[in-house]
BALOBA-1460 file (C-alpha; in Angstrom, 3 decimals):
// residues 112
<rec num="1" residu="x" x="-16.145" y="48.050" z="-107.631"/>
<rec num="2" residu="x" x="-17.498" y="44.784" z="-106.828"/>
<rec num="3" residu="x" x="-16.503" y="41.639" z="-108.700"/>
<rec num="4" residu="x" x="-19.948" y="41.555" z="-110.135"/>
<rec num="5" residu="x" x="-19.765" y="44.520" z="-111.278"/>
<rec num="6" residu="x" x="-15.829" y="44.347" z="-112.495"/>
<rec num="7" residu="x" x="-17.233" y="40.963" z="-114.627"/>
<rec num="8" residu="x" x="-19.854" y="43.339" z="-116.387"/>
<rec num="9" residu="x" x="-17.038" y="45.043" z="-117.111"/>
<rec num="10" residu="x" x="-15.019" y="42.875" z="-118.262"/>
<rec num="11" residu="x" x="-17.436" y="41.874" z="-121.072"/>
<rec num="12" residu="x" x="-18.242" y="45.169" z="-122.508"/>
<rec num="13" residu="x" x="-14.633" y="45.282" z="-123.115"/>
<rec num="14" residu="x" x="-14.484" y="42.391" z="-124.728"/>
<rec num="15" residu="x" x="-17.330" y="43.243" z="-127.076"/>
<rec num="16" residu="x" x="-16.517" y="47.056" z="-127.463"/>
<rec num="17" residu="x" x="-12.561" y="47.786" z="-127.423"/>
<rec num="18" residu="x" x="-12.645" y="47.707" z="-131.946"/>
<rec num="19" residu="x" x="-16.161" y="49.374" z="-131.908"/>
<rec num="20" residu="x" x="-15.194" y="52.004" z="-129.486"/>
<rec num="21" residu="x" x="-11.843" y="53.092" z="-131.749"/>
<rec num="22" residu="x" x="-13.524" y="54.193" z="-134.596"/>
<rec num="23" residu="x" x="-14.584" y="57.117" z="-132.039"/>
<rec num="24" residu="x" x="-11.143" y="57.734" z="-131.134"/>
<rec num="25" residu="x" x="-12.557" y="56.374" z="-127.726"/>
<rec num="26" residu="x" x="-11.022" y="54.252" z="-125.698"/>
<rec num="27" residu="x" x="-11.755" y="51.953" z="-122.403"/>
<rec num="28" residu="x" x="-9.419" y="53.292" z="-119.339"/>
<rec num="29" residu="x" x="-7.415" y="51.093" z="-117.245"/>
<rec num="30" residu="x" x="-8.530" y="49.546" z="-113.893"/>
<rec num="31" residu="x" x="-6.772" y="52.278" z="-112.158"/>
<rec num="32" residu="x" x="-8.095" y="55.153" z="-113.989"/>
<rec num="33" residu="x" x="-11.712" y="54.242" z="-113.170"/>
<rec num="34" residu="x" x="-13.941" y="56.104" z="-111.063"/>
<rec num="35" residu="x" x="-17.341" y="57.109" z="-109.976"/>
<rec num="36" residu="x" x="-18.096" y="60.082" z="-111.596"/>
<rec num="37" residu="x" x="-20.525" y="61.412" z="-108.985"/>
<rec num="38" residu="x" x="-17.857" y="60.701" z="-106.290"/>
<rec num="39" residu="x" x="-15.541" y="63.308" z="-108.075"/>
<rec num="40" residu="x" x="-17.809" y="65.415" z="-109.724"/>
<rec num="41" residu="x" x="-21.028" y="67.118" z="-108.823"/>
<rec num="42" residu="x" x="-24.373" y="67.188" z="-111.814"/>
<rec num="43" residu="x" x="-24.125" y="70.029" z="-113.630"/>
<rec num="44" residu="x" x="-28.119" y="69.902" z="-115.268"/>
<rec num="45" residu="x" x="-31.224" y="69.005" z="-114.711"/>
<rec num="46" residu="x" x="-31.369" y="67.308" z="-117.485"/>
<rec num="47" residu="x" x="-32.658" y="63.303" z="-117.087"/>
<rec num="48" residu="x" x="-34.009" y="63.461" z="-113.930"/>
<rec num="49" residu="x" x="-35.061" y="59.751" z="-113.570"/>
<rec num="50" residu="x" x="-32.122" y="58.976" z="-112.791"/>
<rec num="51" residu="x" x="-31.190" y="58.428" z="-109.050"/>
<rec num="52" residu="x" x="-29.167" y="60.182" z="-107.294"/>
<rec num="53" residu="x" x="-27.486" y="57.564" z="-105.537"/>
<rec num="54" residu="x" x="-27.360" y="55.429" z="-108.958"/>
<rec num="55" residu="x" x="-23.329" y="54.864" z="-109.235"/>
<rec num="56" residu="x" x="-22.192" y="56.221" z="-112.474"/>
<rec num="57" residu="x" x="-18.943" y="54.423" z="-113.169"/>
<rec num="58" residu="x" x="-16.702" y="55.973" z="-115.918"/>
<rec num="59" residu="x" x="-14.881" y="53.269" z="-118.383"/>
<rec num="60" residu="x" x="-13.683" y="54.612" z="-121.183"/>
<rec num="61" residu="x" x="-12.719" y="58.351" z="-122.774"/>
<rec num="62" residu="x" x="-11.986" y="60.276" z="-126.239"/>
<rec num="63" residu="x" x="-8.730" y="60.919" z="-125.992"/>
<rec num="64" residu="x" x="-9.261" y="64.288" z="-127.907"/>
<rec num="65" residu="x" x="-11.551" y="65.829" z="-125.537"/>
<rec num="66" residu="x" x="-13.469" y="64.838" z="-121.976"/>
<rec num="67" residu="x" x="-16.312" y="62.997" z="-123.197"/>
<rec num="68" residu="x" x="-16.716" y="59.581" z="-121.139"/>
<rec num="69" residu="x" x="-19.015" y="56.779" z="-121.331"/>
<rec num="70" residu="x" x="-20.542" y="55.522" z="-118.236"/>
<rec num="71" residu="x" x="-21.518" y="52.439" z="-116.854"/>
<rec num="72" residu="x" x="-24.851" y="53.468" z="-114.412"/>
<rec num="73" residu="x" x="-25.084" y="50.606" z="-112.124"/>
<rec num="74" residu="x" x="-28.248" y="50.603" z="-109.239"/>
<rec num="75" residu="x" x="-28.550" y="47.586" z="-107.261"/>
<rec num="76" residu="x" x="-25.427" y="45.979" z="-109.065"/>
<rec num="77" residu="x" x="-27.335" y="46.029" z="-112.366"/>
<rec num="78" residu="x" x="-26.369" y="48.120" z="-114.971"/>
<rec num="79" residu="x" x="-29.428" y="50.153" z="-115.662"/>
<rec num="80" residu="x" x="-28.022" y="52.506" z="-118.172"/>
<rec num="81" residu="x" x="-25.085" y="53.380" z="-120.331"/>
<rec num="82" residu="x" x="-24.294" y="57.152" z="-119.694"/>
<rec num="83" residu="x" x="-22.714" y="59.773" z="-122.155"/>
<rec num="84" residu="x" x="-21.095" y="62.802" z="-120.192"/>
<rec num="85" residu="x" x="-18.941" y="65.427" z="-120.674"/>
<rec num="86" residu="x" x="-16.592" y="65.667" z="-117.375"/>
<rec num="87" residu="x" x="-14.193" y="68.238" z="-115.822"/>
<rec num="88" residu="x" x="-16.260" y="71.827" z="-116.278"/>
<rec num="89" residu="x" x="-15.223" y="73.484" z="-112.870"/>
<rec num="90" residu="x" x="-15.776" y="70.201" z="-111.119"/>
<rec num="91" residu="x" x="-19.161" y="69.348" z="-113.132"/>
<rec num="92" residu="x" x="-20.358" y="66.666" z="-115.510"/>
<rec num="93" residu="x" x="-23.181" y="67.132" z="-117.809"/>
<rec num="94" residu="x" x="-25.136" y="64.318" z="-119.280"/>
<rec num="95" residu="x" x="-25.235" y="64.112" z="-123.267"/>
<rec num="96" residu="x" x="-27.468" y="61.052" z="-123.276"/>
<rec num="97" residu="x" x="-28.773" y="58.074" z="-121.682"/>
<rec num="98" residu="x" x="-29.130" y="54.751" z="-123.465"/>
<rec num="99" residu="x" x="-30.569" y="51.154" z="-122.755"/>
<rec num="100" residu="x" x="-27.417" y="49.197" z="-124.032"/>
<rec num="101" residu="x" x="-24.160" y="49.653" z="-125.196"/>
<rec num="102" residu="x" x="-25.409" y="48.915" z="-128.940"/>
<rec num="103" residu="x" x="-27.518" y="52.056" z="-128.507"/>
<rec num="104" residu="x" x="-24.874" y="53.642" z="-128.107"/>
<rec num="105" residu="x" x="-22.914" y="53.334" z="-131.167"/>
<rec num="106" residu="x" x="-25.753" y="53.222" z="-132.848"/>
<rec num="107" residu="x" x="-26.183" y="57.248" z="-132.076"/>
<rec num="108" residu="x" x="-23.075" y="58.605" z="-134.053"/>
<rec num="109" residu="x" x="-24.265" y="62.220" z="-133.846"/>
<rec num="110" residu="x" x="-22.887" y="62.197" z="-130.306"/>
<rec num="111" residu="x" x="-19.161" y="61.383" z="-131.629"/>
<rec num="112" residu="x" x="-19.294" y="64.083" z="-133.907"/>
């Protein structure tokens, strides 16, 4: 992660850490971050906009189950924040895509 990107980060913690808890989700360390098309490979066809070589960078996790929230950075922008459920034999799906972080927690249906 770049420092560009790492301040972008930095912010939507800021912001999000006391939003994110009522979730039960919560932002993972520095070292606990990764890409999650580095580790895993696309399990659907689902949202097919988005790039392939768009860098989906995990942040934060319910602690109850492998949901993550994603940061999807192309061209060190973030373009999109991702919703995916991680770890099925080495797979991620994608729940949703969203235009901000607001949008988000806005859709509580996907935290149920």
């Amino acid at each position: 992660m770049n420092d560009h990107e790492l301040e972008k980060l930095n912010n939507i913690r800021y912001k999000y850490t006391d939003k994110l808890k009522k979730f039960n989700l919560f932002f993972m360390l520095d070292s606990e971050l990764f890409l999650a098309n580095d580790k895993w490979k696309r399990s659907d066809d689902k949202f097919k906009f988005l790039s392939n070589n768009a860098k989906i960078l995990l942040i934060a996790r319910r602690k109850s189950n492998d949901d993550y929230i994603g940061i999807v950075f192309q061209d060190n922008e973030i373009k999109y924040i991702i919703l995916i459920h991680g770890w099925e034999g080495g797979s991620y799906t994608i729940i949703n895509i969203y235009n901000s972080f607001d949008k988000l927690l806005e859709d509580e249906k996907c935290f149920n």
